[in-house]
BAFI-3210 file (N, C-alpha, C; in Angstrom, 3 decimals, decimal comma, padded with zeros to 6 digits):
// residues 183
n [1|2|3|4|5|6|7|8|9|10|11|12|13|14|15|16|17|18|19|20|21|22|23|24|25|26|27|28|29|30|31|32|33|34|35|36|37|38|39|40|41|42|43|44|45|46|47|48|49|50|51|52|53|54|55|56|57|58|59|60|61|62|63|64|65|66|67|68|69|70|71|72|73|74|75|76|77|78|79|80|81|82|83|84|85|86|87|88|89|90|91|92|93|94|95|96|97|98|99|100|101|102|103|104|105|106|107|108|109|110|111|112|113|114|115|116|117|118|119|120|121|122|123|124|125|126|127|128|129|130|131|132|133|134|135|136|137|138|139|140|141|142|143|144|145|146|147|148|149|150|151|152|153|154|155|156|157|158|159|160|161|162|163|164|165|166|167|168|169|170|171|172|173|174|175|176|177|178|179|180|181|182|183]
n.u [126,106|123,688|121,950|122,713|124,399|127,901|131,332|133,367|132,084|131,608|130,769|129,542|129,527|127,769|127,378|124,522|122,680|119,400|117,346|114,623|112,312|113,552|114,986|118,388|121,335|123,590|126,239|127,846|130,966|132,030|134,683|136,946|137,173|139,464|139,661|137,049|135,918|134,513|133,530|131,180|128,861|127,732|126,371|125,597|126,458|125,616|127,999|129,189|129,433|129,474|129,871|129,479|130,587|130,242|131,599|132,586|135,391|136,370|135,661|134,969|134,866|133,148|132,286|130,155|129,122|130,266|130,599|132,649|135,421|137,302|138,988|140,087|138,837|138,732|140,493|139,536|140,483|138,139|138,375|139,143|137,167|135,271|133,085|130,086|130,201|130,008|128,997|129,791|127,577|129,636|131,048|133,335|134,277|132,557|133,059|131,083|130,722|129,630|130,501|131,766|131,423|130,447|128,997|130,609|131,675|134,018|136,238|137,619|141,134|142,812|144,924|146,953|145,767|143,692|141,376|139,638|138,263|135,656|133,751|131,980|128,805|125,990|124,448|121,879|121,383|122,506|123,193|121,757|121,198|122,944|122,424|123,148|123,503|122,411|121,738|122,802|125,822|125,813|122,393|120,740|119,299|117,931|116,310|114,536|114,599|115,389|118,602|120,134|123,854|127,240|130,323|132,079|131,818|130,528|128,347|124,619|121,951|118,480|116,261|113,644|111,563|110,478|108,588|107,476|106,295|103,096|101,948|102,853|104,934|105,904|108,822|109,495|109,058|109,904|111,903|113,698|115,311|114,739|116,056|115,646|115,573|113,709|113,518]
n.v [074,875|075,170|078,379|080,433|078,432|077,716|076,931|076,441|075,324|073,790|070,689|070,240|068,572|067,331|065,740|065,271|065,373|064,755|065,221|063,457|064,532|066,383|068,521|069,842|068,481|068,670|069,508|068,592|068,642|066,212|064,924|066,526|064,971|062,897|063,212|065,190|065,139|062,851|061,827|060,196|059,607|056,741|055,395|055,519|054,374|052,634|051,794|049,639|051,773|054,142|056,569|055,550|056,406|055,418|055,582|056,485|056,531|054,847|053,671|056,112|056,494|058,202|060,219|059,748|061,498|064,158|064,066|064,266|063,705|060,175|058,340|056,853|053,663|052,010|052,190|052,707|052,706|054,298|053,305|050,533|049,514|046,722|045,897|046,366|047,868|047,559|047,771|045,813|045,138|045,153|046,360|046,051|045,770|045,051|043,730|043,292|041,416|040,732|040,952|038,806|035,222|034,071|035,046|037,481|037,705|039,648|039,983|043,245|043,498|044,879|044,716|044,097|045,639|044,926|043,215|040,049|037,221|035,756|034,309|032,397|032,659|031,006|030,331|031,024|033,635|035,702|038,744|039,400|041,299|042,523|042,843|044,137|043,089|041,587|039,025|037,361|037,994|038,848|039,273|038,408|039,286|037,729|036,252|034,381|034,014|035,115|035,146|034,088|034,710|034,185|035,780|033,772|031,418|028,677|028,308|029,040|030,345|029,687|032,201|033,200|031,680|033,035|031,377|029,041|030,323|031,587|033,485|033,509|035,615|038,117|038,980|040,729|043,176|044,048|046,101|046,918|045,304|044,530|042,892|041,635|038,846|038,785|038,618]
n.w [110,628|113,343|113,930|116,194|117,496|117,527|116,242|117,956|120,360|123,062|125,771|128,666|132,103|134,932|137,751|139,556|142,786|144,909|146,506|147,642|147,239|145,713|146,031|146,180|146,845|146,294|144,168|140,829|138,929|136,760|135,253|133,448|130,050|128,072|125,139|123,724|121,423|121,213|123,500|125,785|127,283|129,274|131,331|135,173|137,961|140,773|143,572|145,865|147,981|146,487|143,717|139,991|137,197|134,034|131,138|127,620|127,784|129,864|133,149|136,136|139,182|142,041|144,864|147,162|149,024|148,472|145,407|144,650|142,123|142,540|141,500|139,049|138,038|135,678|132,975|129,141|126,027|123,640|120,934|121,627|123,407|123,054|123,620|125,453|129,184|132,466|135,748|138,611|141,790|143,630|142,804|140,622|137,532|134,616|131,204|128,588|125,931|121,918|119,554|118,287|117,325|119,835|122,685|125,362|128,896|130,685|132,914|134,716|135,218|137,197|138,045|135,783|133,602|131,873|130,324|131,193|130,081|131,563|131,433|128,845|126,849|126,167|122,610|123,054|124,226|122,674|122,558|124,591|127,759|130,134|133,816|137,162|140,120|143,488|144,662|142,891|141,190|138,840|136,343|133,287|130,566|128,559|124,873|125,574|128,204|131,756|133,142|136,042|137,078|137,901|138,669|139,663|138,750|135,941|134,992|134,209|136,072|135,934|136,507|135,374|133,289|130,107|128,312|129,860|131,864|133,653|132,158|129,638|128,732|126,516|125,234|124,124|124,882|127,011|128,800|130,872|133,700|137,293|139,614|142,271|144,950|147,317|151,174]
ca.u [125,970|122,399|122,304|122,927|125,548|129,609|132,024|133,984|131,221|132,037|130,003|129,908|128,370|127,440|126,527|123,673|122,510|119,021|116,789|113,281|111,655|113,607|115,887|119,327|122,162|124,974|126,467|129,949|131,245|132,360|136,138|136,752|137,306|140,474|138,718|136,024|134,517|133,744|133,201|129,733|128,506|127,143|125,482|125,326|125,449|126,049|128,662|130,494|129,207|130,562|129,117|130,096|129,903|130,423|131,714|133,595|136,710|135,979|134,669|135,668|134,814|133,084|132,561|128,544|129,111|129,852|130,520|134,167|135,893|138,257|139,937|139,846|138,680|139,291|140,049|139,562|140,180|137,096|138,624|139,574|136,004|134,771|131,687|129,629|131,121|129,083|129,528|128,754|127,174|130,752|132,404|133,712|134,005|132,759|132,244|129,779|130,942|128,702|130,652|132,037|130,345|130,166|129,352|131,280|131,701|135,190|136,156|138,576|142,050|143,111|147,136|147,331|145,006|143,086|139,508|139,788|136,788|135,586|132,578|131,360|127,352|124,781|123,917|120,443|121,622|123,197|122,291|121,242|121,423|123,507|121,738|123,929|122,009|122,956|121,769|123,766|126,649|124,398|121,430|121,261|118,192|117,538|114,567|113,884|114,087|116,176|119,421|121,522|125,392|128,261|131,896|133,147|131,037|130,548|127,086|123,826|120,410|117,095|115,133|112,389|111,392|109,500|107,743|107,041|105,666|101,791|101,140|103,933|105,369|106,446|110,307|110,340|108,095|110,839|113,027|114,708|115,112|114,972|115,539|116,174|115,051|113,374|112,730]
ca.v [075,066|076,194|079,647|080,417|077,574|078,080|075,640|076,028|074,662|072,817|070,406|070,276|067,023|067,242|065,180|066,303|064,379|065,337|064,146|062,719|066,143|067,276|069,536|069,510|068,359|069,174|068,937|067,781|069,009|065,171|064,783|066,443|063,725|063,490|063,294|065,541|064,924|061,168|061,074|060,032|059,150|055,704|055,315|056,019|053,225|052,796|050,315|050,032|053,331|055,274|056,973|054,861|056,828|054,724|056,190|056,281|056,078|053,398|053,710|056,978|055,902|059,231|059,946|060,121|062,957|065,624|064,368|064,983|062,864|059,770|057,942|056,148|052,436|051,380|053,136|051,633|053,909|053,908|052,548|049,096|048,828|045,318|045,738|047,366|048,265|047,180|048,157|044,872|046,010|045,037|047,441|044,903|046,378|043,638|043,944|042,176|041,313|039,994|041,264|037,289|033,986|033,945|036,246|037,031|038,224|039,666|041,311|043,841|043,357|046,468|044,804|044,427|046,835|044,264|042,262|038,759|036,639|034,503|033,389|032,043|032,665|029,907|030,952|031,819|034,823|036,332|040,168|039,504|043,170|042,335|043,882|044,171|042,164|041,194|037,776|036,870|039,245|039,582|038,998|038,418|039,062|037,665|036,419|033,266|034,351|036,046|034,074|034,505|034,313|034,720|035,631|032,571|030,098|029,083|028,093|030,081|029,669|030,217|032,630|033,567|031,600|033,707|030,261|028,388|031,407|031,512|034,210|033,782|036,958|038,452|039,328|042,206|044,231|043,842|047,372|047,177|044,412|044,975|041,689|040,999|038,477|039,702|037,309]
ca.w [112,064|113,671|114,563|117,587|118,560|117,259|116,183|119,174|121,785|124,207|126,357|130,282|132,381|135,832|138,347|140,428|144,051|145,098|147,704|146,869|147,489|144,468|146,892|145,287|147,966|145,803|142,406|141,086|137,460|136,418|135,127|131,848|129,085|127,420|124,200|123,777|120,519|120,894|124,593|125,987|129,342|128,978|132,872|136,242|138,955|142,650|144,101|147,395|148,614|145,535|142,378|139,290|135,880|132,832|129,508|126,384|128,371|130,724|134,678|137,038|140,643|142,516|145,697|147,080|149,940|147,858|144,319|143,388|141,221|143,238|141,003|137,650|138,049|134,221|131,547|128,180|124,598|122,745|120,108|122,015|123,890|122,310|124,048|126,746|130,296|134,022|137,170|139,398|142,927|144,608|142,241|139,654|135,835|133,004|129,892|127,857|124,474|121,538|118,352|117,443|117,481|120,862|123,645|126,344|129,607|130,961|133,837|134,232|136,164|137,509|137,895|134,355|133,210|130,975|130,481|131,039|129,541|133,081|130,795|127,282|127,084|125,175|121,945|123,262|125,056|122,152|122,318|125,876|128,336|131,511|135,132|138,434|141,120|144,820|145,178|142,229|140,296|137,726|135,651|131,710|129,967|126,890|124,553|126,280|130,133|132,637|134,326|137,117|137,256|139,039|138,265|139,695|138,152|134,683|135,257|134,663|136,913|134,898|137,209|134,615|131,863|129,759|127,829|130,186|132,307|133,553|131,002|128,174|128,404|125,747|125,669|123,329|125,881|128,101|128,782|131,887|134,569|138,154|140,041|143,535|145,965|148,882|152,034]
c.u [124,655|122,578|122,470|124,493|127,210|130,162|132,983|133,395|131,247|130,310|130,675|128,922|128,532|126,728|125,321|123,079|121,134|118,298|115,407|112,266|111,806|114,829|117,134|120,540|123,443|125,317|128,100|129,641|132,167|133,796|135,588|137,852|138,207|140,230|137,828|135,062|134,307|133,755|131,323|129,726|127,138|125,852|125,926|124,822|126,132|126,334|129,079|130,186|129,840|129,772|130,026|129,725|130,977|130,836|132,603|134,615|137,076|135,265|135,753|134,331|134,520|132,183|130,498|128,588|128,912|129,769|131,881|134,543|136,900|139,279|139,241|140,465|139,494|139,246|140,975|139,540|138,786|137,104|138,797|138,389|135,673|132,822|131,044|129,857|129,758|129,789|128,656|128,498|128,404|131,750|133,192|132,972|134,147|132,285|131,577|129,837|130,364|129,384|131,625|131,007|129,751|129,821|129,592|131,373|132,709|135,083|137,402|139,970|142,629|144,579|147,561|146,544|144,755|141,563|140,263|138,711|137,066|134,617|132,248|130,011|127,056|124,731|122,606|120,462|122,682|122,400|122,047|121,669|121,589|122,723|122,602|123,249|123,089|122,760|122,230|124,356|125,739|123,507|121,202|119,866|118,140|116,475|114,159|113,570|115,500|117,241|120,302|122,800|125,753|129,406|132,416|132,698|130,652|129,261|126,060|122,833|119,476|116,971|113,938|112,491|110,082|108,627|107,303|106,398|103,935|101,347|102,198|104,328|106,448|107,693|110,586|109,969|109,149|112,106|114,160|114,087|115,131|114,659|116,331|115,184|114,959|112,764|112,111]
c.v [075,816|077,224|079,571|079,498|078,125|076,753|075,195|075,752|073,479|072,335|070,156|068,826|067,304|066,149|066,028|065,524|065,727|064,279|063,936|063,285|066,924|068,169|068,949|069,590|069,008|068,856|069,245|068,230|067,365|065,735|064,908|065,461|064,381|063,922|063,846|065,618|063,690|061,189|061,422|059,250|057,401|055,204|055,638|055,274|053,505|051,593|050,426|051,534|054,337|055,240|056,336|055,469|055,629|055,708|055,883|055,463|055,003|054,053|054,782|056,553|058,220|059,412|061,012|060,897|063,832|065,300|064,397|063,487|061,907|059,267|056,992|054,811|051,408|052,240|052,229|053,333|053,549|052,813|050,524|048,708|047,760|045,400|046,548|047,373|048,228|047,556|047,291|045,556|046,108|045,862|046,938|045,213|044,852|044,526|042,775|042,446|040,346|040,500|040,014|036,330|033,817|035,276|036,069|037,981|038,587|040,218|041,711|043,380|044,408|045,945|044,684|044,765|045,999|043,108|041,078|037,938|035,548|033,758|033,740|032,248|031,470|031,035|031,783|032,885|035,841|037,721|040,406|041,051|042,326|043,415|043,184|043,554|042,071|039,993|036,736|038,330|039,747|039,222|038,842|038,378|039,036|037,032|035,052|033,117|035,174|035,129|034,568|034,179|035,119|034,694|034,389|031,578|030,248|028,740|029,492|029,426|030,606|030,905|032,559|033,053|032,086|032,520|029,499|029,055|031,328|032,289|034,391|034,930|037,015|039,454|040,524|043,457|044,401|045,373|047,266|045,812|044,681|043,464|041,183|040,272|038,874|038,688|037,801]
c.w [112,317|113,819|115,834|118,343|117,079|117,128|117,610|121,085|122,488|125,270|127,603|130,799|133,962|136,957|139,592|141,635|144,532|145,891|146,810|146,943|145,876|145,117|146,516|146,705|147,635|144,143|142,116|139,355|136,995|135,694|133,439|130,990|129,052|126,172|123,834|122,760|120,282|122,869|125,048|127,098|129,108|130,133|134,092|137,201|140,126|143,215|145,135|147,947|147,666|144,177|141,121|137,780|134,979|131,717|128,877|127,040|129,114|132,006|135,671|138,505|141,259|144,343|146,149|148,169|149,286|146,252|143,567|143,042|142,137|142,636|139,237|138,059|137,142|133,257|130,314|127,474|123,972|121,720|120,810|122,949|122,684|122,076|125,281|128,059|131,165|134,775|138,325|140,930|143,841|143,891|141,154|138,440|135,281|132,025|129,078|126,346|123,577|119,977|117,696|117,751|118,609|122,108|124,941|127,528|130,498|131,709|133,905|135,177|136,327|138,155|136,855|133,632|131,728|131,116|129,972|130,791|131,036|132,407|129,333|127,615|125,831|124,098|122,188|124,042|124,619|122,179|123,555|126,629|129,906|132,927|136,124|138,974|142,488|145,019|144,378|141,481|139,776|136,957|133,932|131,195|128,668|126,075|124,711|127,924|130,912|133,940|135,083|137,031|138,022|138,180|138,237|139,297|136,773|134,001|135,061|135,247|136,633|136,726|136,693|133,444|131,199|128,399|128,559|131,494|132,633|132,463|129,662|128,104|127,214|125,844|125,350|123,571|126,989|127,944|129,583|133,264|135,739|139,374|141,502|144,792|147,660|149,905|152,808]
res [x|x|x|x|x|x|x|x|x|x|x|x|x|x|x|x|x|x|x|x|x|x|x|x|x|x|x|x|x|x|x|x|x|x|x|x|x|x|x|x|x|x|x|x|x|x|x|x|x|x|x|x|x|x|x|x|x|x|x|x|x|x|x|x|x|x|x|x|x|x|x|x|x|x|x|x|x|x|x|x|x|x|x|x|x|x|x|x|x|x|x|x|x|x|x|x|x|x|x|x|x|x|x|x|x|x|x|x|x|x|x|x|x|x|x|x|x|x|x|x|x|x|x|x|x|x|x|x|x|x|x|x|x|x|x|x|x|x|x|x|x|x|x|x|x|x|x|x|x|x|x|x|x|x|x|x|x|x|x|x|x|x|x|x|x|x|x|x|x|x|x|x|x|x|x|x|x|x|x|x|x|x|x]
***
């Protein structure tokens, strides 16, 4: 153990809401895990007017006035996550699973508190990194271009092909997607 820290240290997680000054509006002590030596805060999105943390456990639903905790969306054990946990912009938990032949995309059912696969992906979008979107569910980027889907369809629609592209972009330069049509 370093100096200074103890075996019996505990970690704290906060959310914090600040304006674009920097000026801090308020701050919320997030819902302590049940688990505390395997839990981890995976992200931090914004659906339906409501703060959406991601982690270990699955998705706690929080509330963007002040911060407090509302309710628990989905909760998954660590152990039985497959794969990685979304929060689509309408509030709608998937997960995005890639650990068999195929990868897949489930969403959750909150009456029988289980992920239902709505879609198979192409091989060429194995590995791919799911993004929330508005003018479709969501976005899939992987190392041939960037496609749109929807829940209810089993269809994807190329937006960006990164080969046939004016400048070939290269995929593996690629961090984070940010893709919405603007008219």
């Amino acid at each position: 153990i370093p100096e200074g820290l103890s075996e019996d240290a505990t970690s704290s997680y906060q959310l914090i809401c600040a304006t674009a000054q920097g000026d801090v509006k308020w701050t919320s002590d997030v819902r302590k895990p049940k688990q505390e030596d395997y839990y981890y805060i995976q992200s931090v999105q914004y659906a339906q007017d409501s703060i959406m943390l991601v982690s270990s456990e699955g998705v706690d639903r929080y509330s963007t006035e002040d911060g407090t905790y509302a309710e628990t969306v989905c909760s998954v054990k660590p152990e039985e996550q497959t794969g990685i946990l979304y929060v689509l912009h309408d509030g709608t938990v998937v997960m995005l699973d890639d650990s068999g032949l195929n990868t897949k995309v489930s969403s959750y059912d909150v009456k029988s508190e289980q992920f239902k696969e709505v879609m198979s992906l192409p091989s060429l979008l194995q590995g791919a990194v799911l993004y929330p979107g508005n003018q479709n569910d969501f976005y899939l980027a992987g190392d041939t271009g960037v496609f749109g889907a929807g829940l209810g369809s089993k269809e994807l629609k190329s937006v960006i092909n990164y080969v046939n592209s004016v400048s070939d972009i290269l995929s593996n330069g690629i961090i984070n997607v940010i893709l919405e049509i603007i008219n």
